[in-house]
mmCIF file as gemmi writes it, N, C-alpha and C atoms, coordinates in Angstrom:
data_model
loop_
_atom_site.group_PDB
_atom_site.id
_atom_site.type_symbol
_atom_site.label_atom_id
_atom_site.label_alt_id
_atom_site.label_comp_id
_atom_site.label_asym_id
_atom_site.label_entity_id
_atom_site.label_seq_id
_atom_site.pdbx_PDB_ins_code
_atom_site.Cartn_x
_atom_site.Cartn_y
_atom_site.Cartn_z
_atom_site.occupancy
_atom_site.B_iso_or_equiv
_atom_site.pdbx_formal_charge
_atom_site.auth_seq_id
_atom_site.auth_asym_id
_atom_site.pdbx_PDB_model_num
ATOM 1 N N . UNK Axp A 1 ? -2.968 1.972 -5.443 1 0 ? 1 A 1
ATOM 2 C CA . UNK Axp A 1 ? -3.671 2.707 -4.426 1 0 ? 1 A 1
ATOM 3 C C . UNK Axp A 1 ? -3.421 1.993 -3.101 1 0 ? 1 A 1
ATOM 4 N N . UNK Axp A 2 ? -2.915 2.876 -2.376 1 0 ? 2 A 1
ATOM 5 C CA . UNK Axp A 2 ? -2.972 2.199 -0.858 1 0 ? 2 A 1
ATOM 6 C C . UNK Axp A 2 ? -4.042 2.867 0.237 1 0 ? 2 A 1
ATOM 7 N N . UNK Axp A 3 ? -5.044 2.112 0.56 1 0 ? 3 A 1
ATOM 8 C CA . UNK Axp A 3 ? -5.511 2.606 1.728 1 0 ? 3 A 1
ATOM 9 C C . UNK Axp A 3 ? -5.072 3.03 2.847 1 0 ? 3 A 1
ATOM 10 N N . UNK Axp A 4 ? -5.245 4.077 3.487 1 0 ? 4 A 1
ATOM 11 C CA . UNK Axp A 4 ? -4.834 4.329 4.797 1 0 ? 4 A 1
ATOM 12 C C . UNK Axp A 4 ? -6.062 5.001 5.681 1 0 ? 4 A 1
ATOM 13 N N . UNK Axp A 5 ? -6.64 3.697 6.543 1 0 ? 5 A 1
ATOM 14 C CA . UNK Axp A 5 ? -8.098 3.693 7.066 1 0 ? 5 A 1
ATOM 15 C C . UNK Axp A 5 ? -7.672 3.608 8.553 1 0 ? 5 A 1
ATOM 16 N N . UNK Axp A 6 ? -8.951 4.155 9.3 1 0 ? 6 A 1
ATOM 17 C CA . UNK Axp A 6 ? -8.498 3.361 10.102 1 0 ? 6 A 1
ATOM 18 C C . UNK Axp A 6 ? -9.737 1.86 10.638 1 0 ? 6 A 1
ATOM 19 N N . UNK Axp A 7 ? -10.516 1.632 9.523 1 0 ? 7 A 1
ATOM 20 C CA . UNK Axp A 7 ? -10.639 0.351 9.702 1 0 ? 7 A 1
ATOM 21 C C . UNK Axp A 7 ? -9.629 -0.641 9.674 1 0 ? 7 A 1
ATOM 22 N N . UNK Axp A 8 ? -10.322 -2 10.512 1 0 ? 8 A 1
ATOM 23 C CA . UNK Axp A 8 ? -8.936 -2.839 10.941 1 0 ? 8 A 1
ATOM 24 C C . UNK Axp A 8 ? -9.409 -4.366 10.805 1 0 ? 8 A 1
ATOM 25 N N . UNK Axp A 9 ? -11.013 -5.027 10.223 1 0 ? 9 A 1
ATOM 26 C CA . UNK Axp A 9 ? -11.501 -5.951 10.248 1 0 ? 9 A 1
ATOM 27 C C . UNK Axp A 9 ? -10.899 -5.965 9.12 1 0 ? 9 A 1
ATOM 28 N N . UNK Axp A 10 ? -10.698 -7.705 9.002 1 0 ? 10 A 1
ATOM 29 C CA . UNK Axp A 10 ? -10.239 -8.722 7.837 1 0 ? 10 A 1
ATOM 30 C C . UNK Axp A 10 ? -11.172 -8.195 6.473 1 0 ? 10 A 1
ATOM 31 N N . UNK Axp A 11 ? -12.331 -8.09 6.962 1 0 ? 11 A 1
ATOM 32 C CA . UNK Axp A 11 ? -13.167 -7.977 5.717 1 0 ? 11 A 1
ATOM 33 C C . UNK Axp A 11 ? -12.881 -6.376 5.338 1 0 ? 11 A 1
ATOM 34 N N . UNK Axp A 12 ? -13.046 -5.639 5.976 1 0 ? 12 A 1
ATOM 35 C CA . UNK Axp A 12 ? -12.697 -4.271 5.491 1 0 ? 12 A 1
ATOM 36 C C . UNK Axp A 12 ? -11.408 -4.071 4.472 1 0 ? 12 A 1
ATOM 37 N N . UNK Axp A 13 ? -10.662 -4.903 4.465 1 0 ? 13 A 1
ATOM 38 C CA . UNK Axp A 13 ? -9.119 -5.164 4.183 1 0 ? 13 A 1
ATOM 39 C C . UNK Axp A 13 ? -9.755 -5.524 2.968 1 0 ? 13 A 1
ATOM 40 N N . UNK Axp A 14 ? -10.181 -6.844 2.936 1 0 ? 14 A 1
ATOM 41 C CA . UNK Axp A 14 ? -11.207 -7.461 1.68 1 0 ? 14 A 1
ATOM 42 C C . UNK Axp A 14 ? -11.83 -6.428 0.876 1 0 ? 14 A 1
ATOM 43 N N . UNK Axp A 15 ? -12.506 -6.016 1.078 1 0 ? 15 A 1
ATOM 44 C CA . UNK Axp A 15 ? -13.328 -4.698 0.32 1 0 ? 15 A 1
ATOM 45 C C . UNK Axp A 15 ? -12.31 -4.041 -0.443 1 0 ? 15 A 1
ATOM 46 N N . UNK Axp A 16 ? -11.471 -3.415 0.531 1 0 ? 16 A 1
ATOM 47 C CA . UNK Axp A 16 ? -10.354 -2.596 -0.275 1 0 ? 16 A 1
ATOM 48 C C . UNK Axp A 16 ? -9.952 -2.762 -1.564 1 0 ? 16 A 1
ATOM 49 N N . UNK Axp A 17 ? -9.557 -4.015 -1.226 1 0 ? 17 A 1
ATOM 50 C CA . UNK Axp A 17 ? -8.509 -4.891 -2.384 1 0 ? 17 A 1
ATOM 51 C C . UNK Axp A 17 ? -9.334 -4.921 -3.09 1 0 ? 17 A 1
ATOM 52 N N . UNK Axp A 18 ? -10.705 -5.461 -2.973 1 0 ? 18 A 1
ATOM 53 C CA . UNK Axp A 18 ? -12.013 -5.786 -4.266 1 0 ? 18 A 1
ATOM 54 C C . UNK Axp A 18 ? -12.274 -4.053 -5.163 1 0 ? 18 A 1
ATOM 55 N N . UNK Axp A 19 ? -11.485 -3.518 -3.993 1 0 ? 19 A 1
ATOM 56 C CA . UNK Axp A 19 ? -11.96 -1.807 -4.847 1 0 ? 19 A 1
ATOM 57 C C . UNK Axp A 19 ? -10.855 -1.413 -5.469 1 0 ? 19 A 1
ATOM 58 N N . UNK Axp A 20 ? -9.64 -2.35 -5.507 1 0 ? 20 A 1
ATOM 59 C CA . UNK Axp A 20 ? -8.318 -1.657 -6.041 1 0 ? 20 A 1
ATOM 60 C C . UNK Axp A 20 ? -6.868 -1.976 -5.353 1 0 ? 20 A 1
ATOM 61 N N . UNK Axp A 21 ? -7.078 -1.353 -4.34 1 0 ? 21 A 1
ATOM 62 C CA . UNK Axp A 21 ? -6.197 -0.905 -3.444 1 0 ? 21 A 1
ATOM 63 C C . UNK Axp A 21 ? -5.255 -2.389 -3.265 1 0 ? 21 A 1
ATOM 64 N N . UNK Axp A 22 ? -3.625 -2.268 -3.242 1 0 ? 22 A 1
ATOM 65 C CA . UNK Axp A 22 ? -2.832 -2.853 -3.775 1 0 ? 22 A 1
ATOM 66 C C . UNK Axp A 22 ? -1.709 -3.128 -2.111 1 0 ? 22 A 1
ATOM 67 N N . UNK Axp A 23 ? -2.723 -2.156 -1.394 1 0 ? 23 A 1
ATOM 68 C CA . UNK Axp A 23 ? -2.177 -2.275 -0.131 1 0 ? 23 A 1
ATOM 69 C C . UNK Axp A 23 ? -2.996 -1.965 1.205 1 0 ? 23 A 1
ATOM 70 N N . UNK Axp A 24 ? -3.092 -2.13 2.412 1 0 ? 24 A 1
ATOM 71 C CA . UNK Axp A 24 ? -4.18 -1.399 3.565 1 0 ? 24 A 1
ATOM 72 C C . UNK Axp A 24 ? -3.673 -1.577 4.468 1 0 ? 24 A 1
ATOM 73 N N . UNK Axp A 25 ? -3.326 0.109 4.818 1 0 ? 25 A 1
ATOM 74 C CA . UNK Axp A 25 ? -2.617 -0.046 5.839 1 0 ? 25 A 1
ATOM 75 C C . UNK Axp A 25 ? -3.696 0.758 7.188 1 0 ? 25 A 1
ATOM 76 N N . UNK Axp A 26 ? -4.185 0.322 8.92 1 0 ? 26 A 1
ATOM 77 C CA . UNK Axp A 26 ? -5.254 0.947 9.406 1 0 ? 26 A 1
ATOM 78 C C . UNK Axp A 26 ? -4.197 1.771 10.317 1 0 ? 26 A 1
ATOM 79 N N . UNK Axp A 27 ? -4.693 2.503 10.653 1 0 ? 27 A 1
ATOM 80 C CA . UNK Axp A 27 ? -4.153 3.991 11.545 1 0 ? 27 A 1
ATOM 81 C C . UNK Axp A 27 ? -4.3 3.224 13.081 1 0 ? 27 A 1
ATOM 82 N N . UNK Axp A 28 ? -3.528 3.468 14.272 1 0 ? 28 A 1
ATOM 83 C CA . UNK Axp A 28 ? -2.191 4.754 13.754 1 0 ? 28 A 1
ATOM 84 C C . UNK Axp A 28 ? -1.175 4.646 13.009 1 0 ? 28 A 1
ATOM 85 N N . UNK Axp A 29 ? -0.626 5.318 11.972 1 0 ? 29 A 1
ATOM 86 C CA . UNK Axp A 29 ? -0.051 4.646 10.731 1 0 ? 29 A 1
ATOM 87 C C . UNK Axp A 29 ? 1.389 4.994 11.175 1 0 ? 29 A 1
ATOM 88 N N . UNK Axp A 30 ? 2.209 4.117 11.349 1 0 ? 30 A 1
ATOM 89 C CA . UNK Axp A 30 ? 3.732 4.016 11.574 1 0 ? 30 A 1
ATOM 90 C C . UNK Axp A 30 ? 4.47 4.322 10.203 1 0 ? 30 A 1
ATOM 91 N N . UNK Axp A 31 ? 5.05 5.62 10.307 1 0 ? 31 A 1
ATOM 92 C CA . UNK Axp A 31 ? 5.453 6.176 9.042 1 0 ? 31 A 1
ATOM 93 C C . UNK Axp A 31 ? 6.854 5.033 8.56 1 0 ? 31 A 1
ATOM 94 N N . UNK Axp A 32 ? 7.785 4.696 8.99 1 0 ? 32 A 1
ATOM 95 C CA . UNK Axp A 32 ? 8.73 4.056 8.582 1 0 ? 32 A 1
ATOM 96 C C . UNK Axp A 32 ? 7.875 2.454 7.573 1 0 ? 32 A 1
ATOM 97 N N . UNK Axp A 33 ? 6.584 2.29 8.433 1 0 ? 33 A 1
ATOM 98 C CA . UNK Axp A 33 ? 6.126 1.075 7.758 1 0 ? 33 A 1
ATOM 99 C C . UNK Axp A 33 ? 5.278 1.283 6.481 1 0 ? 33 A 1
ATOM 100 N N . UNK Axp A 34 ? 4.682 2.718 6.352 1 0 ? 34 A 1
ATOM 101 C CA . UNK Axp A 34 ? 4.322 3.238 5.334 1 0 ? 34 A 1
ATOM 102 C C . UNK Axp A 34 ? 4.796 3.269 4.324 1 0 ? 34 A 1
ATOM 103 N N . UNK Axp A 35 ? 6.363 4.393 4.555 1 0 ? 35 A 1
ATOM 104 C CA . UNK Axp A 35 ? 7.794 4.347 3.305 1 0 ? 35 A 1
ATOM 105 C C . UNK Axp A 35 ? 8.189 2.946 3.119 1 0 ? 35 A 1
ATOM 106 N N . UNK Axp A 36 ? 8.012 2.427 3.677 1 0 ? 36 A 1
ATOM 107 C CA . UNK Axp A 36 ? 8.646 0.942 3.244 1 0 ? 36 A 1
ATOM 108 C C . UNK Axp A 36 ? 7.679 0.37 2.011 1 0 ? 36 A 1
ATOM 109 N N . UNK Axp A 37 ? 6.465 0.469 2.41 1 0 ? 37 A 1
ATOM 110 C CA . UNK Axp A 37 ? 5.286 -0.189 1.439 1 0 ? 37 A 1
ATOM 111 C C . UNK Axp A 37 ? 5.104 0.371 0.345 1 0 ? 37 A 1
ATOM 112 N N . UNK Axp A 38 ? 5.31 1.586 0.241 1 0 ? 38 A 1
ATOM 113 C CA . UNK Axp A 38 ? 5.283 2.426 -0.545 1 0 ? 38 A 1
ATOM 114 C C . UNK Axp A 38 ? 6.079 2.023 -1.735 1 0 ? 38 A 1
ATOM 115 N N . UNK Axp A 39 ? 8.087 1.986 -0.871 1 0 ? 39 A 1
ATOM 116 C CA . UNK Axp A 39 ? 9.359 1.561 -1.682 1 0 ? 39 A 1
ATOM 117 C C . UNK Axp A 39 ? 8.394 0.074 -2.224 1 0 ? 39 A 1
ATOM 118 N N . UNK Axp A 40 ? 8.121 -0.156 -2.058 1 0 ? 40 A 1
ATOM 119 C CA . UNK Axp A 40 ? 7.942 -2.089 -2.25 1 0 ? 40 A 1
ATOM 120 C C . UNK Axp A 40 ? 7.06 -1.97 -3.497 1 0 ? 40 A 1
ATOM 121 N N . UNK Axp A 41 ? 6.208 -1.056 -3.358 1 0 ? 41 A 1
ATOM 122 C CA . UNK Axp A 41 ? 5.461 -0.779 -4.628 1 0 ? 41 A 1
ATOM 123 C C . UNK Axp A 41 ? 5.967 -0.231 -5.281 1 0 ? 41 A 1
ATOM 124 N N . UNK Axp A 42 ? 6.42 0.579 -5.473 1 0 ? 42 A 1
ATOM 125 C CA . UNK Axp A 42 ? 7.319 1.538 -6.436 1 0 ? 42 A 1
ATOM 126 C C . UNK Axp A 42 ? 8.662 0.564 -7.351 1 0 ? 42 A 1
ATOM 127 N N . UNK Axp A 43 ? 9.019 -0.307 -6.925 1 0 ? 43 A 1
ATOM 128 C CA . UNK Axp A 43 ? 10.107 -0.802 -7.322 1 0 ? 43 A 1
ATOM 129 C C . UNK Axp A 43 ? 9.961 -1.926 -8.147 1 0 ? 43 A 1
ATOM 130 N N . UNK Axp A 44 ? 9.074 -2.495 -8.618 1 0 ? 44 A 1
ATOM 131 C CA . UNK Axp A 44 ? 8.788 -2.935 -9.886 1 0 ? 44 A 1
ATOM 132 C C . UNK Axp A 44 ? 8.614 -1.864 -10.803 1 0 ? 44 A 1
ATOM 133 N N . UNK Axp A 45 ? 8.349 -0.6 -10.87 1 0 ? 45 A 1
ATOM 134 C CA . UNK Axp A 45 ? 8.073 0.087 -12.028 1 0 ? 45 A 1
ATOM 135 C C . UNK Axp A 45 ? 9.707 1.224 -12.128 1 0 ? 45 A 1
ATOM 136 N N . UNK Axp A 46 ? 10.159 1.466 -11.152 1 0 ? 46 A 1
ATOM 137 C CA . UNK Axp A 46 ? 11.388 1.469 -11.186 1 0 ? 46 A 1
ATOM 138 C C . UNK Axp A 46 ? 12.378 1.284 -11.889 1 0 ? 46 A 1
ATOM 139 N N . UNK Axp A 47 ? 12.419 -0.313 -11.543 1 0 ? 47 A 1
ATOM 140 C CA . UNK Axp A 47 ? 13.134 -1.445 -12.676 1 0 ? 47 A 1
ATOM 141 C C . UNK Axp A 47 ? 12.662 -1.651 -13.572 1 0 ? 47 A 1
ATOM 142 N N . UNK Axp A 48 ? 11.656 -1.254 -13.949 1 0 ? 48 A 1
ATOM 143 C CA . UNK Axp A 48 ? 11.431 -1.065 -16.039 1 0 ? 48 A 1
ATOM 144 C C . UNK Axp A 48 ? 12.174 0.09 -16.382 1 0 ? 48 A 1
ATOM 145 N N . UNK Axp A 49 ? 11.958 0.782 -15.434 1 0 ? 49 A 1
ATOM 146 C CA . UNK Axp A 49 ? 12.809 2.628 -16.145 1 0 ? 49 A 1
ATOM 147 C C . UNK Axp A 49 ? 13.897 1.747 -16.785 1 0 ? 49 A 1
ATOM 148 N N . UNK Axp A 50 ? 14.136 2.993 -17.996 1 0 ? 50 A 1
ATOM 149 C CA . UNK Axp A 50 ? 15.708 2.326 -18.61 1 0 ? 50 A 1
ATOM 150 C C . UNK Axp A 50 ? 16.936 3.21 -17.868 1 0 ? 50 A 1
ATOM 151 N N . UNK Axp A 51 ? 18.097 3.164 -17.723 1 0 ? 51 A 1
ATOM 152 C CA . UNK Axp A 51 ? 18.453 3.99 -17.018 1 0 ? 51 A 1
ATOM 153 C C . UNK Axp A 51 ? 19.317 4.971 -18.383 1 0 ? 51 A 1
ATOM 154 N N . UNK Axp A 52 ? 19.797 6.066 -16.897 1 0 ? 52 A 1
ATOM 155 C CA . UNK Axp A 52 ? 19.875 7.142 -18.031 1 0 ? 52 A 1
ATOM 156 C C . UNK Axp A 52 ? 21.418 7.469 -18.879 1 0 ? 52 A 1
């Protein structure tokens, strides 16, 4: 789960993570930095796929 808030305090960030969230990103959300975080997560489970 990635947050996309637009809280921006350290602790708000904190909370997140204590609720899950594996990423927090606060608005205005820069889409190129989004897809990137996204790829970054995605790519450990990726590389388990077996390929085809």
């Amino acid at each position: 789960m990635i947050f996309l808030t637009a809280k921006k305090r350290a602790e708000d960030e904190a909370e997140g993570r204590a609720l899950g969230a594996v990423d927090f990103l606060s608005k205005p959300i820069n889409p190129g930095v989004l897809f990137s975080r996204v790829a970054m997560h995605l790519a450990p489970r990726n590389a388990l796929r077996a390929p085809d």
